[in-house]
C-alpha positions in Angstrom: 124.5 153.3 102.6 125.9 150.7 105.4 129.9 150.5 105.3 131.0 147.7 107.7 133.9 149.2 109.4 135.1 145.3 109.7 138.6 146.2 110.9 137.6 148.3 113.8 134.3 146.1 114.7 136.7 143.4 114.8 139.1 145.1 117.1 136.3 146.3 119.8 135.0 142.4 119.5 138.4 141.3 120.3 139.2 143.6 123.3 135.2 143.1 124.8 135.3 141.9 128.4 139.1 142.3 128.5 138.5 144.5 132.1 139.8 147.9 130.0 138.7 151.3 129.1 137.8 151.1 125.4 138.3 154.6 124.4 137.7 155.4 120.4 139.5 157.9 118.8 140.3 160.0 115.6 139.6 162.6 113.8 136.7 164.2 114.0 133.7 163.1 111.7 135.5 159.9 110.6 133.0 157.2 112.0 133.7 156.8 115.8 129.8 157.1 117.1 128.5 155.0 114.3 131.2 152.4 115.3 130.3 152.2 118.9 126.4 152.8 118.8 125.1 150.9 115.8 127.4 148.8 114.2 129.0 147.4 117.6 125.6 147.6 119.1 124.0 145.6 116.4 127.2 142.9 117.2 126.1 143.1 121.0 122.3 142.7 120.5 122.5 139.8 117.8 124.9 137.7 120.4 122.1 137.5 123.0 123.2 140.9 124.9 119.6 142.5 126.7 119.1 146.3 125.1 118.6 146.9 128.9 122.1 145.9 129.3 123.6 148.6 127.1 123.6 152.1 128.9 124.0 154.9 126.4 125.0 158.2 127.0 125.3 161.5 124.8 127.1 164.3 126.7 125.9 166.5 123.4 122.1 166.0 123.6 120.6 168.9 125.6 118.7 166.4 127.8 122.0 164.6 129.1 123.9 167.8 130.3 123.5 167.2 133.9 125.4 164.1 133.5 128.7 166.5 132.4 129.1 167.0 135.9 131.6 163.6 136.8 130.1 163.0 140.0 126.3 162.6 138.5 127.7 160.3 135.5 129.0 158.1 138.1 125.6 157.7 140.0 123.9 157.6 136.9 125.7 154.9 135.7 125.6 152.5 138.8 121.5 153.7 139.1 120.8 151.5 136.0 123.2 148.5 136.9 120.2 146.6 138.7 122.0 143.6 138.9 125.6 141.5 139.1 125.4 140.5 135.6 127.5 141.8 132.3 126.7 146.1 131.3 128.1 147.7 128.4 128.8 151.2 129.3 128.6 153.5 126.2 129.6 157.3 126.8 129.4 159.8 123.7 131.0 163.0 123.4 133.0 162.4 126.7 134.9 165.6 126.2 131.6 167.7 127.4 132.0 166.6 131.1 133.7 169.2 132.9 136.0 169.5 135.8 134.6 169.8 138.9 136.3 170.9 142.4 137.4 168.2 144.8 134.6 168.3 147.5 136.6 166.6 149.9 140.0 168.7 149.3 140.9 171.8 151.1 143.1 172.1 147.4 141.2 174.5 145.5 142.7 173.8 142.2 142.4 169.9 142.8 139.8 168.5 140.6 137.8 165.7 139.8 137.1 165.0 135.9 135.7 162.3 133.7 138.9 160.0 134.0 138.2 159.8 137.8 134.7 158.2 137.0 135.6 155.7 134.4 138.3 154.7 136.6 135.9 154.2 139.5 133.2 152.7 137.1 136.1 150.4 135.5 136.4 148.4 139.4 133.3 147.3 138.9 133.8 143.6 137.8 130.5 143.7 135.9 131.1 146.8 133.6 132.2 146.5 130.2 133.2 150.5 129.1 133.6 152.0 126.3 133.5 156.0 125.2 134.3 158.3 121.9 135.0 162.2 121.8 134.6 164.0 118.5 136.9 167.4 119.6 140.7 168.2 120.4 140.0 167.4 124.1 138.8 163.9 123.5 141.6 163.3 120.9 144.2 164.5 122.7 146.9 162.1 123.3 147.5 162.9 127.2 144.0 162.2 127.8 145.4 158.7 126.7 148.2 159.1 129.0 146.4 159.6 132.5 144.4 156.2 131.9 147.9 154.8 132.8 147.6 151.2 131.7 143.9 150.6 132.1 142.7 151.9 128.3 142.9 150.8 125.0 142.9 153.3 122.2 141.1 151.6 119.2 142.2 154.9 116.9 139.7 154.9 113.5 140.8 156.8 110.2 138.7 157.7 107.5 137.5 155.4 104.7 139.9 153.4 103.2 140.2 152.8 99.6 139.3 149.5 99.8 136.2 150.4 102.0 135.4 153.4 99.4 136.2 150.8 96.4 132.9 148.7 97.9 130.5 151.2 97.3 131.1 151.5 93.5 130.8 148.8 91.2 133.8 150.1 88.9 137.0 150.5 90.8 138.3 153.0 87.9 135.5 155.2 88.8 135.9 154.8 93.1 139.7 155.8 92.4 138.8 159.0 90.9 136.4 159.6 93.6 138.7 158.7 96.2 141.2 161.1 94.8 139.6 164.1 94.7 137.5 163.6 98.1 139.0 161.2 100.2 137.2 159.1 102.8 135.3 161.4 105.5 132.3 158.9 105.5 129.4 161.8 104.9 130.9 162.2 101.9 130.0 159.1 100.5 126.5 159.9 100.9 126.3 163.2 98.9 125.8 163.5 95.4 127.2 166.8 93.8 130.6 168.0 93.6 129.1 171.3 95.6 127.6 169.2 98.4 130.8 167.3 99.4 133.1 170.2 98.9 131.3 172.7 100.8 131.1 170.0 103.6 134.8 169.1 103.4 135.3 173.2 103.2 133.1 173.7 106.1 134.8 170.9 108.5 138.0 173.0 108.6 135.9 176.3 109.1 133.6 175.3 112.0 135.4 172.0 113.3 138.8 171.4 113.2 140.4 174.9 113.7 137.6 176.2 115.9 138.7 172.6 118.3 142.4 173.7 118.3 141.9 177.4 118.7 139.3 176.6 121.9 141.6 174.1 123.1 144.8 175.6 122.7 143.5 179.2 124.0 144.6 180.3 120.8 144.0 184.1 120.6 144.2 186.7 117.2 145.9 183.6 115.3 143.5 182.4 113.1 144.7 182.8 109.8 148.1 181.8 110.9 146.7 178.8 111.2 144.9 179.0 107.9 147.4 180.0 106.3 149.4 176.7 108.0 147.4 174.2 106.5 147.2 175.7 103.4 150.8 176.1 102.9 151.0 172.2 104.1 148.4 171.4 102.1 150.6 172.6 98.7 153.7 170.7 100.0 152.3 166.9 100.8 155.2 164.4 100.3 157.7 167.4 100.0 160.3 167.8 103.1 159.6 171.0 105.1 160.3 172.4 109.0 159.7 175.2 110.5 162.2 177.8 109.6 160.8 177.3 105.4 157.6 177.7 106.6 158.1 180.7 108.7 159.9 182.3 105.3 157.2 181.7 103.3 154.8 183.5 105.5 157.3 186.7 105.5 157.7 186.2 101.3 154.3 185.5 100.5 152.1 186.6 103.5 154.3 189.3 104.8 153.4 188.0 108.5 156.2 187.7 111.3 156.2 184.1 112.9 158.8 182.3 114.7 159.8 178.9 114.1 158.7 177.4 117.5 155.0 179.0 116.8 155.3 177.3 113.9 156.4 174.2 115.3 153.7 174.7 118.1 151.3 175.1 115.7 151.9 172.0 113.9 151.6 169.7 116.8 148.3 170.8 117.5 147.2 169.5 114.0 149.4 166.2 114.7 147.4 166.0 118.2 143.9 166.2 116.3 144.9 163.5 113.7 144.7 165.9 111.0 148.2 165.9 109.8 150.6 163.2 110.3 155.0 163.9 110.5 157.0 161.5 108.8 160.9 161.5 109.8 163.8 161.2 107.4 165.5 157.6 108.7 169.3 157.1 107.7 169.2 153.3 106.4 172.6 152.2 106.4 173.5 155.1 109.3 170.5 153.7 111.0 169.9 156.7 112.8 167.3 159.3 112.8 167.4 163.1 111.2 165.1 165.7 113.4 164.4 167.9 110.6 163.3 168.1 107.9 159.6 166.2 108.1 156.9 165.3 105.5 153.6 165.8 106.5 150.4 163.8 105.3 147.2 164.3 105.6 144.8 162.0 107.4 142.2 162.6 104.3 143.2 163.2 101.2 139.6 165.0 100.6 140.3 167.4 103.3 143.6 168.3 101.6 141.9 169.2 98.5 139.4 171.2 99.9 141.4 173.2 101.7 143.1 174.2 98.1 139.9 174.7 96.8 140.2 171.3 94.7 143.2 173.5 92.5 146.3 171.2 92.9 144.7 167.6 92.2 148.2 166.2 91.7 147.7 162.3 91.9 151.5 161.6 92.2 151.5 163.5 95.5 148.1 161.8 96.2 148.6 158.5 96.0 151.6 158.6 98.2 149.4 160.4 100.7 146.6 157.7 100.4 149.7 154.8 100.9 151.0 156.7 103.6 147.5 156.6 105.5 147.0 153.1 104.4 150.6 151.5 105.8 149.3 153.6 109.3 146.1 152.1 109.3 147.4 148.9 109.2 149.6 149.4 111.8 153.1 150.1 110.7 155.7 153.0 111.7 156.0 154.8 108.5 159.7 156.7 108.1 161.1 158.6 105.0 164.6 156.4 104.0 167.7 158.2 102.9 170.5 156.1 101.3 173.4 157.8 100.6 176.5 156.5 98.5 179.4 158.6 97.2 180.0 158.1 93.5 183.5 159.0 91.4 182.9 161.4 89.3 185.7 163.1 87.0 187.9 162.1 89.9 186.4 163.2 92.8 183.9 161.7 95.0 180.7 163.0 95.6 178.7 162.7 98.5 174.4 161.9 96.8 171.7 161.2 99.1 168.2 159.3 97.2 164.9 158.7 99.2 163.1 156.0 99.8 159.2 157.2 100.1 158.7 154.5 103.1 160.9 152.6 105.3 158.4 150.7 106.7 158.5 148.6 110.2 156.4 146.8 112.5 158.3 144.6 114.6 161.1 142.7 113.5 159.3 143.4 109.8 160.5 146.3 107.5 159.7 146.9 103.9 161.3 149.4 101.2 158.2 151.3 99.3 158.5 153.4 96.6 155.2 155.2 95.2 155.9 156.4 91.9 152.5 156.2 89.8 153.9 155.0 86.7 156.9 153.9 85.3 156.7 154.7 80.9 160.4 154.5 80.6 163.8 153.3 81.3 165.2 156.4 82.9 161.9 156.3 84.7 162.7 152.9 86.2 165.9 153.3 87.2 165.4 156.2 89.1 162.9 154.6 91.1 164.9 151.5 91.9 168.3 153.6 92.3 167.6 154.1 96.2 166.3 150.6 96.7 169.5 148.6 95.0 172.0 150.1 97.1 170.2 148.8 100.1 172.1 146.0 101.0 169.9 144.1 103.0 167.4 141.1 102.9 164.4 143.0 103.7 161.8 143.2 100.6 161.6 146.8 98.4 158.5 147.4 96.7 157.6 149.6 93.5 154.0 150.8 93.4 152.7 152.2 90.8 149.2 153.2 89.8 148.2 151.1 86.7 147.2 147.4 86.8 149.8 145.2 86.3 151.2 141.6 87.4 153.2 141.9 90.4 157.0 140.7 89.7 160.6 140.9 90.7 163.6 141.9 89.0 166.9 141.0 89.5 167.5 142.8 92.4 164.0 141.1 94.0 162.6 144.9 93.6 158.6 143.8 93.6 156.7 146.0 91.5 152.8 146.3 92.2 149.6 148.2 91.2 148.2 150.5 93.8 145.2 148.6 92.9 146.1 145.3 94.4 147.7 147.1 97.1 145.6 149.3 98.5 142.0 147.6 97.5 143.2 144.1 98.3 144.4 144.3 101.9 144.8 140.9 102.8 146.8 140.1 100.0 148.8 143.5 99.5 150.1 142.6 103.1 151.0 139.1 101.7 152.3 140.6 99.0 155.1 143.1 100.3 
């Protein structure tokens, strides 16, 4: 089964030849090597680039580990440049070549890594580079950060909906699919609810946290860490911070951990694109709150496995899968507060409400509520409550699960299926 990762093939044809370091990344397992060496490499070859113009390199096969060493990638590479025309440079695993001391420094704790060679490479006029990393290493942001202004991150998520909603033939039937196992593109391929839960199970056993503990130099923490994403896993779309987790592992663990472990802890899963923070925004304060956060998950599949498939709560779900799909298309996601001060009995009452996404990008912002269904009147007004005491002209938006035609009230509140918002890109972004 082909899934043409369009929006990401689109973005690596739009940045080719730009004189930039392409560098792909994401979580791990969600598509990056299939991206750069067949469906961008199939682009390449059917636009009249020579196959012997496209240098590929896996830093995991056995038979490329000399080239881990920075110094023989670099002569490797400019070995098969015979000539001054157009090379595309493609470099897997990059986060298997290893520091090496500085021959030329009397420094013995200067060295010379895989950023010194693609920025040596990247001078060469006729080089076109582009590299993945499928551990914490390679996804780590300040890897991002020494390229200085000479990379681009393209970063790739799992599946979409939409791109899940292409491989079925009823969309009723890819929801429930996409619900219970998310996007992690294996998945897709595997028939039995054992098969695709023991590989979403497995992922977190002997990829993600082994990453994070091997990165981090984590030591005798293990099923802190376990015991992290699980509790995080219960709570998606509900406000937490450190100090309620760190309770909850004296109640209901009886384990001792601080807060800033906690909060250390966290950002290790934010830096491998496994969870993703939300902040509480103050919409008429306009002003930020540092704590509490809600925390999403990058796949909704991986969620679910990790809680053995027991809380399949689609209310909490489909936020999660609009949360993931407002990111993917590029916007800053925030949770809105509103807060107004009603009379009541004579006195006046300070009441906050949320707003499930303050959307922006740009000079752009959108109100979104999820709220799966709306079957009544007190149902409705509680899910427009937030969004008509927000006084601007910026547009609010009700989604909700079933199928419906997408209208305004009389505050212009749009209401709109997750249907035509989430497997109907092009027009759900025309649409809010």
């Amino acid at each position: 089964m082909i899934i043409e990762r369009k929006r990401y093939l689109d973005e690596l044809i739009k940045k080719k030849d730009n004189g930039r370091i392409k560098i792909i990344t994401g979580i791990r397992r969600c598509g990056k090597s299939y991206l750069l060496f067949h469906l961008y490499k199939n682009y390449l070859l059917q636009n009249g680039v020579d196959e012997n113009h496209i240098i590929e390199i896996a830093l995991d096969d056995i038979e490329n580990i000399r080239y881990r060493d920075p110094f023989v990638l670099n002569d490797y590479v400019k070995s098969k440049v015979q000539n001054d025309k157009r090379y595309y440079i493609f470099i897997d695993e990059i986060q298997f070549s290893r520091s090496v001391k500085n021959p030329y420094s009397d420094d013995p704790n200067e060295k010379i890594t895989f950023i010194d060679t693609l920025l040596s490479l990247m001078k060469r006029k006729n080089l076109d580079i582009y590299v993945t990393g499928s551990n914490s290493k390679m996804l780590s942001k300040d890897i991002l950060t020494q390229f200085r202004d000479r990379g681009d991150e393209i970063h790739l998520y799992p599946l979409s909906f939409a791109e899940i909603n292409s491989c079925y033939e009823n969309t009723d039937r890819a929801w429930e699919e996409y619900v219970l196992y998310g996007g992690m593109p294996f998945v897709v391929q595997l028939e039995t609810f054992e098969e695709k839960s023991r590989y979403l199970k497995n992922l977190f056993e002997e990829t993600y946290i082994r990453d994070i503990i091997e990165r981090n130099q984590i030591k005798n923490h293990e099923e802190i860490l376990e015991v992290l994403l699980d509790f995080i896993s219960s709570a998606i779309g509900s406000l937490t911070n450190p100090l309620k987790l760190s309770n909850r592992y004296d109640s209901e663990k009886k384990i001792k951990i601080s807060n800033g472990t906690i909060s250390k802890y966290l950002s290790y899963f934010e830096e491998a694109y496994i969870l993703y923070a939300s902040k509480r925004y103050d919409i008429k304060g306009a002003m930020y709150f540092s704590t509490p956060l809600k925390y999403y998950f990058a796949d909704i599949g991986l969620r679910n496995a990790r809680l053995n498939f027991r809380q399949i709560e689609e209310t909490h779900i489909m936020e999660n899968i609009i949360y993931n799909d407002l990111i993917r298309r590029g916007y800053n996601v925030d949770v809105g507060i509103v807060e107004y001060f009603p009379n009541m009995e004579g006195k006046t009452k300070r009441t906050q409400l949320e707003v499930d996404f303050v959307v922006n990008k740009g000079n752009v912002r959108y109100y979104i509520q999820s709220a799966f269904a709306i079957n009544s009147e007190e149902k409705k007004e509680q899910e427009r409550s937030a969004l008509k005491r927000i006084d601007d002209s910026f547009k609010k938006i009700i989604i909700v699960k079933d199928s419906i035609v997408p209208r305004y009230d009389e505050f212009c509140i749009s209401k709109s299926s997750k249907q035509r918002y989430v497997i109907r890109p092009y027009l759900a972004v025309t649409l809010l």
